[in-house]
Each structure stands twice: as C-alpha cells, then as structure tokens.
C-alpha positions as CSV (number, residue, x, y, z in Angstrom):
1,X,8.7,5.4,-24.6
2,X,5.1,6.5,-24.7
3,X,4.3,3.2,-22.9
4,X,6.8,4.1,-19.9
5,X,5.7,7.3,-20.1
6,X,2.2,6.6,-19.1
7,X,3.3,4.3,-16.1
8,X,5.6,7.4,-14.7
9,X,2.5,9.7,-14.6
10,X,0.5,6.8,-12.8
11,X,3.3,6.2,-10.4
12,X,4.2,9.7,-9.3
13,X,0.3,10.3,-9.2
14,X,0.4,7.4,-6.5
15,X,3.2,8.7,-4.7
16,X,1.4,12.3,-4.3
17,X,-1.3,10.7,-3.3
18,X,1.0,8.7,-0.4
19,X,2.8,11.8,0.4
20,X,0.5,13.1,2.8
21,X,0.9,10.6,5.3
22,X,4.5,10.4,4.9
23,X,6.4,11.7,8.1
24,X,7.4,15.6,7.8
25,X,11.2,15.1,7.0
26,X,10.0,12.8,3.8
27,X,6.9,14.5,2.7
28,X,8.6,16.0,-0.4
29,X,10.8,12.9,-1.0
30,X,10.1,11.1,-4.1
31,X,12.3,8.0,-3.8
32,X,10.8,7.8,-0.2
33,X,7.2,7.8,-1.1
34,X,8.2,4.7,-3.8
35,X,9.3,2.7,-1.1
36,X,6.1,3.3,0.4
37,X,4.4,2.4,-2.6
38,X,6.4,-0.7,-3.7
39,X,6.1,-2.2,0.4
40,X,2.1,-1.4,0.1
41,X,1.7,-2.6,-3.4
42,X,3.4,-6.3,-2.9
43,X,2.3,-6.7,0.5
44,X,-1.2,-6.5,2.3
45,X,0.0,-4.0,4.6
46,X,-0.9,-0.4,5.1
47,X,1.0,3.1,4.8
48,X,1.6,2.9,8.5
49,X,2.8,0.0,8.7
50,X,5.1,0.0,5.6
51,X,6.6,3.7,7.1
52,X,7.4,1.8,10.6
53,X,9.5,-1.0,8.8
54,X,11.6,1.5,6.4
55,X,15.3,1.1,7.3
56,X,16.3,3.4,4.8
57,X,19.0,6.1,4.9
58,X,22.8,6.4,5.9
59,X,23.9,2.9,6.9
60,X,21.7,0.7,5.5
61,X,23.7,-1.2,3.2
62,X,21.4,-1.7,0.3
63,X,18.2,-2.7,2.4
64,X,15.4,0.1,2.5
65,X,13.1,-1.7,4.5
66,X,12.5,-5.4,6.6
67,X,9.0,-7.0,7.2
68,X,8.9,-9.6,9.8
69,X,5.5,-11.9,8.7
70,X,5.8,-14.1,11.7
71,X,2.1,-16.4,12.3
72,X,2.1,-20.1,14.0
73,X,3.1,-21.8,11.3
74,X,5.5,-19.8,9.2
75,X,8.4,-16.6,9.3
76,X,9.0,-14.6,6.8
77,X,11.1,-11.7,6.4
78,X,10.7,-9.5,3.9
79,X,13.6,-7.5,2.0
80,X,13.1,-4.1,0.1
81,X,15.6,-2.7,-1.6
82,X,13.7,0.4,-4.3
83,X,15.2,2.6,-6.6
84,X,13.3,6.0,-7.8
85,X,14.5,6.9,-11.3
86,X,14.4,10.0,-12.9
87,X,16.8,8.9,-15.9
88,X,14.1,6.4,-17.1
89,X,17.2,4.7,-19.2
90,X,18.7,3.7,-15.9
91,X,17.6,0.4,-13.3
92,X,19.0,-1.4,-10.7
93,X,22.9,-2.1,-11.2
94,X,24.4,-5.3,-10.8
95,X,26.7,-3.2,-7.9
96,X,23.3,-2.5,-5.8
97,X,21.8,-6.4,-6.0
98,X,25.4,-7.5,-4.7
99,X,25.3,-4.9,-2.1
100,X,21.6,-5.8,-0.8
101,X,22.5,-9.7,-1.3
102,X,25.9,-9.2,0.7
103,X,24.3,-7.7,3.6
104,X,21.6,-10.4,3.6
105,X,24.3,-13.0,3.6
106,X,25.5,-10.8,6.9
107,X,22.8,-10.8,8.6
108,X,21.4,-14.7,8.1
109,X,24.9,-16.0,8.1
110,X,25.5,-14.5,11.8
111,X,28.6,-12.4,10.4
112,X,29.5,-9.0,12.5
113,X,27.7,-6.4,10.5
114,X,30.2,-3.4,10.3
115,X,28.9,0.3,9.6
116,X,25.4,-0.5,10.1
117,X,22.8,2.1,11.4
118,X,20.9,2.0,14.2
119,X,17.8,1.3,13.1
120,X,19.2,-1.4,11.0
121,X,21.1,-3.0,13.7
122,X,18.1,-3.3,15.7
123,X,15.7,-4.7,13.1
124,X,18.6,-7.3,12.7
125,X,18.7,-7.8,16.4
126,X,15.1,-8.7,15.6
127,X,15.3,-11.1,13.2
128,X,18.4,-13.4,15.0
129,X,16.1,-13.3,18.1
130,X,13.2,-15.0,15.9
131,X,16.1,-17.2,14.7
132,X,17.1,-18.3,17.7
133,X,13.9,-18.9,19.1
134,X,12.0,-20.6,16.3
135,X,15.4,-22.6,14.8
136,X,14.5,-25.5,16.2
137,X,10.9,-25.8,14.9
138,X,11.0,-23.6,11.1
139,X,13.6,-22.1,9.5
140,X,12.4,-18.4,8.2
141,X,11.6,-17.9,4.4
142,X,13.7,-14.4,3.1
143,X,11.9,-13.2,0.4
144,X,13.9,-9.9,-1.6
145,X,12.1,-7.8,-3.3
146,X,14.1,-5.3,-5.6
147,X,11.8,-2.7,-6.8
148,X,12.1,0.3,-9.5
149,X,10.0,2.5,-11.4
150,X,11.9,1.7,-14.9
151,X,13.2,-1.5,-15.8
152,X,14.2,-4.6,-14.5
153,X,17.7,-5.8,-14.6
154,X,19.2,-8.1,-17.1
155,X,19.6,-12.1,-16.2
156,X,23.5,-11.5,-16.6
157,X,23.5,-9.1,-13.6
158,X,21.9,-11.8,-11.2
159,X,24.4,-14.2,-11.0
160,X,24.8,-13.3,-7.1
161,X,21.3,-13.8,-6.9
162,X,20.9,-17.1,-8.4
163,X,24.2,-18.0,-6.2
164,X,21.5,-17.1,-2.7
165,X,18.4,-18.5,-3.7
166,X,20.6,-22.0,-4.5
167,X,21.1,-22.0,-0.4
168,X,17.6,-22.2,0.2
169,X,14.8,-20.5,2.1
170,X,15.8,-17.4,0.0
171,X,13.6,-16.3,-2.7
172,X,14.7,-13.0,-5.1
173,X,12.0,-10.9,-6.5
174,X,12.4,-7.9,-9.1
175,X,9.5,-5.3,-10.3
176,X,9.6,-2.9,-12.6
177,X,7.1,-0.1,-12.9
178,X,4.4,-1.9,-14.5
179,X,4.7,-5.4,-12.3
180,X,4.1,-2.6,-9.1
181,X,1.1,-1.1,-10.7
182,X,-1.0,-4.6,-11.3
183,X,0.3,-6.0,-7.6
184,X,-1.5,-2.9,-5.8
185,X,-4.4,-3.7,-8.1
186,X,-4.2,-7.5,-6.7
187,X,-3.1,-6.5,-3.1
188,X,-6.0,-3.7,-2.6
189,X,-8.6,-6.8,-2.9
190,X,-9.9,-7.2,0.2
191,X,-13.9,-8.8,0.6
192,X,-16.0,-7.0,3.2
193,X,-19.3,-6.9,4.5
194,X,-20.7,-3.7,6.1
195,X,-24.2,-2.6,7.7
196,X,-24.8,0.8,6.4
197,X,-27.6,3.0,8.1
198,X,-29.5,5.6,6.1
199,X,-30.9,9.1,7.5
200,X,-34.8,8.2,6.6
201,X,-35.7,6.6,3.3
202,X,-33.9,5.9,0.1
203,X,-34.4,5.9,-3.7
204,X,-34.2,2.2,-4.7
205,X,-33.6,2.1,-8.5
206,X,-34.8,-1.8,-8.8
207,X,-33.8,-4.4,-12.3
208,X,-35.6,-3.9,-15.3
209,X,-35.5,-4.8,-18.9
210,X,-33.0,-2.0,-19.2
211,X,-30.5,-3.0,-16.9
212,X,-31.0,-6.4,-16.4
213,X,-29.6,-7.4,-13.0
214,X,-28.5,-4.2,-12.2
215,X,-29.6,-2.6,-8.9
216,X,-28.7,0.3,-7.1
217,X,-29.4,2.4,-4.0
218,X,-29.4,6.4,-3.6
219,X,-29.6,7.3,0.4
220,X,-28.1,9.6,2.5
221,X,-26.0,8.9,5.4
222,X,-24.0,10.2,8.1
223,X,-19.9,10.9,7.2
224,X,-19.5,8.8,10.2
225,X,-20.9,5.5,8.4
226,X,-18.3,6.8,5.5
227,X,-15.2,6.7,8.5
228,X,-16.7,3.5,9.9
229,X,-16.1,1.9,5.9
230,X,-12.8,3.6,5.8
231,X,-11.1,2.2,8.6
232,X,-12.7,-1.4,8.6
233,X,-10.9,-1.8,4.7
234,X,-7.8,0.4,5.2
235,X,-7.6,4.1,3.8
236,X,-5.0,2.8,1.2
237,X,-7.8,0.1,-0.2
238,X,-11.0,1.9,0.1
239,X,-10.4,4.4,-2.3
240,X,-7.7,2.8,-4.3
241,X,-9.2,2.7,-7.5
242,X,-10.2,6.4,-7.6
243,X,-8.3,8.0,-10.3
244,X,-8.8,11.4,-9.2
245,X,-6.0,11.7,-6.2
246,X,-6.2,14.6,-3.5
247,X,-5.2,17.5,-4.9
248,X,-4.1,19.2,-1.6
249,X,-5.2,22.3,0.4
250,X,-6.8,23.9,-2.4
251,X,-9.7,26.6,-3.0
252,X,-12.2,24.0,-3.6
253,X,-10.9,21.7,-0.9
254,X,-10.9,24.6,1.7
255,X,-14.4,25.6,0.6
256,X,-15.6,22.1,1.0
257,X,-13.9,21.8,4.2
258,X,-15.5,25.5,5.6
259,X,-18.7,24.3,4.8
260,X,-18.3,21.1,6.5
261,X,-16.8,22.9,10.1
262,X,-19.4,26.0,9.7
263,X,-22.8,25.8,12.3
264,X,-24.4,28.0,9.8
265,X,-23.5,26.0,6.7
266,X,-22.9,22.5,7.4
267,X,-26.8,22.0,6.8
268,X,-26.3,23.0,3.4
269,X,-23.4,20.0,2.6
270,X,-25.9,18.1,1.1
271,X,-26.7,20.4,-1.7
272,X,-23.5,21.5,-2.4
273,X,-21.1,18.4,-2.9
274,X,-21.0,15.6,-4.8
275,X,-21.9,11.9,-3.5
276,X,-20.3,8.7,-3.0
277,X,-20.2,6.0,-5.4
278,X,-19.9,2.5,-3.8
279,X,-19.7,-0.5,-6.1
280,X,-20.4,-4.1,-4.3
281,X,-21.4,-7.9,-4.9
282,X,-24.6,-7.7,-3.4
283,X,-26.6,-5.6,-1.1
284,X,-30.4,-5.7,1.2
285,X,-32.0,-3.4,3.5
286,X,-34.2,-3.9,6.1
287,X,-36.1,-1.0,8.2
288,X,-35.1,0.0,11.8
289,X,-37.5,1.2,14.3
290,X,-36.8,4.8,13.3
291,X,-37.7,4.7,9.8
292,X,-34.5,4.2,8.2
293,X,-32.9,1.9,6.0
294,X,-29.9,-0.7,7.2
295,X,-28.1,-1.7,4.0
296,X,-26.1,-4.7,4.3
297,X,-23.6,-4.5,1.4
C-alpha cells in the first residue's frame, strides 16, 4: 500500500495544481479535476481544451467527456469515462464499463438515445454529422479510455469490451493511477525553439574540465519573455515537471505579488525572488544593437 500511497499524494498534488483553472462550480471538485487530469495526461491537449469537451454530470450515461480529433486524413473520437477513488480498494465495476460501452453502442449504432443531457445530445449530434459527412471516405476510430486513480479492472469484467472492439474501429483503453502519471510525463514532451532577449549582458559559465560539456547562462530578462515561453509551450507543459505546485493566495505569494504591482518596489524584484531555471538541448547568443544578448535556446 505504500506504493499506492505515494501515487495518491502525486495525483491529488496534480489535481490542486489543475484546480485553479477549473470553472467556479468545480473548483473544489476532486473527481472533476481527475477528469481534467486523465483527458490532459493521454492526450496533447490543454486544460482548456479538456474542460470544453467534459460531458460529465446528470445524464451522461457513463461518458465524462468526448474529443473529436478530426485532420485530413483520419477521425477520431475520443471516450472518457474516470473514476476518483477515495476507497483505494475500489476501481471501475464491470456495471460502469457496460454502461459507458452501451451508450457507445447508442450513439455509433444510430439508436435513439433516451435520458440523455443536453450537452451530451449535442456532442452526439456532432459526432453523426462527422459520420454522415466523412462515411463515404473513412470511417472514424473510437478510442475509450477508462481512467481511475486505483486499480484497473480484472480481464473477467471486460467481456463487453472485448465483445466492441471485435466490431472494429473501436479500441478500449484502461489506466490506473500509475499508467496516468508516466503518460503526462510522455504527453508534456513537446520540442521548441525560442529567441530569448536579455536586459544588457549575461554571466556565461562556459565547459571546462569540471563539467565537461556542460554550459549554462545567468541573464536577466523581462517577465514578458517568461509569458512569451509560456504560452508558445502551453501552461500545462512548461512547468510540468516542477514538483513544487502553487500553493495558493498565500503570505509569501501575496508579498511576491505586492512587490511585483508596487511603483515603489517593483525595482527591487530582482533582489528579492528567486530565478528561473530552464533546462534545454542547446542554446547561442548573439548581440543586438542595444547591447543585449538574444539567446536562441
């Protein structure tokens, strides 16, 4: 149990972290802010984005949120279904998977779907319009993904599962807790090349004997180079790997922000926080005709 344990702790750490951006009616909602988490983790998408397609709530027979990936070349519509656990000796049920497969088989089969919500019924509308329209060329890919912070079920409770994926064009998905955590690692990836500008000159710590290959740059720049970085990778992917999450409004966090917003202070930011560590591939500067540094990392 000490194992799960320590994958808990990482996963609610990840959903405070998400819970800020969540709208106001979920911002305290734990099972919410894992559907977030589990949509961003096995997708490239952002929190934005995986908050628009939630379907979740009161009529949404087992599905919790849809995806449409529609390019040229290829559909496919992507199924969540995500249960939060707080008994960690409890997973998905072989009653849930039916229910989520049973609507699926609704809503690809072109069945009536009773007692269905609005958003749902709209998102369905959605996908038979795509249908309709691309039929003739490619049939869509489903993928389900069945997600949950504990365990994953037992093969005996997949029967219904192995039953769709036999039809073809469906593909069935389960993640546990652990399977989450390494697919954000894999799905935060992302390679990008930005042009930094300095304010005047840097200290460039060059290779030596002591750290073979290893360069590195200390400059200052402005916190709108910083934004720039932010949104070009996604605020989800920027800063994923930084293990110490926002930890709210709090005394130090106000004090930072006061210095920031104050005419008489702001001069002294500087001095009084920390830096920015960026790790990268490769970087080079070159001058610009004002005496500072462009880093191309």
């Amino acid at each position: 149990m000490k194992g799960m344990s320590i994958i808990q702790s990482v996963i609610k750490a990840n959903l405070e972290n998400i819970k800020p951006y969540l709208p106001e009616s979920k911002k305290n909602s734990d099972p919410f802010a894992f559907l977030i988490f589990a949509i961003t983790s096995v997708l490239d998408v952002t929190i934005n984005e995986a908050i628009l397609c939630s379907t979740e709530g009161s009529g949404d027979g087992g599905i919790d949120a849809i995806y449409i990936d529609e390019t040229e070349d290829n559909i496919i519509i992507h199924i969540f279904q995500t249960k939060y656990r707080t008994n960690l000796d409890k997973g998905i049920g072989k009653n849930e998977i039916d229910l989520t497969i049973a609507k699926v088989e609704e809503i690809f089969h072109g069945n009536i779907v009773a007692n269905q919500s609005p958003v749902i019924a709209s998102r369905i509308d959605e996908i038979r319009d795509i249908i309709k329209e691309k039929a003739a060329l490619k049939m869509p890919q489903v993928h389900i993904h069945f997600a949950v912070n504990t365990f994953k079920p037992e093969e005996a409770e997949k029967e219904r599962v192995r039953q769709l994926e036999e039809k073809g064009n469906y593909f069935v998905a389960f993640y546990d807790g652990n399977d989450l955590l390494q697919a954000i690692d894999k799905s935060k990836i992302k390679d990008c090349k930005v042009n930094v500008t300095t304010y005047k000159d840097i200290l460039y710590l060059g290779a030596d004997r002591r750290l073979g290959d290893v360069r590195g740059i200390v400059a200052t720049i402005s916190a709108q180079e910083l934004i720039t970085i932010y949104e070009m990778a996604g605020r989800d992917k920027v800063l994923s790997r930084n293990i110490r999450y926002f930890l709210g409004n709090n005394r130090i966090n106000q004090k930072i922000q006061g210095t920031a917003s104050s005419k008489d202070e702001a001069k002294y930011f500087w001095f009084l926080n920390n830096g920015v560590t960026i790790v990268c591939d490769k970087f080079s500067f070159t001058d610009d005709a004002s005496g500072n540094k462009i880093i191309a990392v």
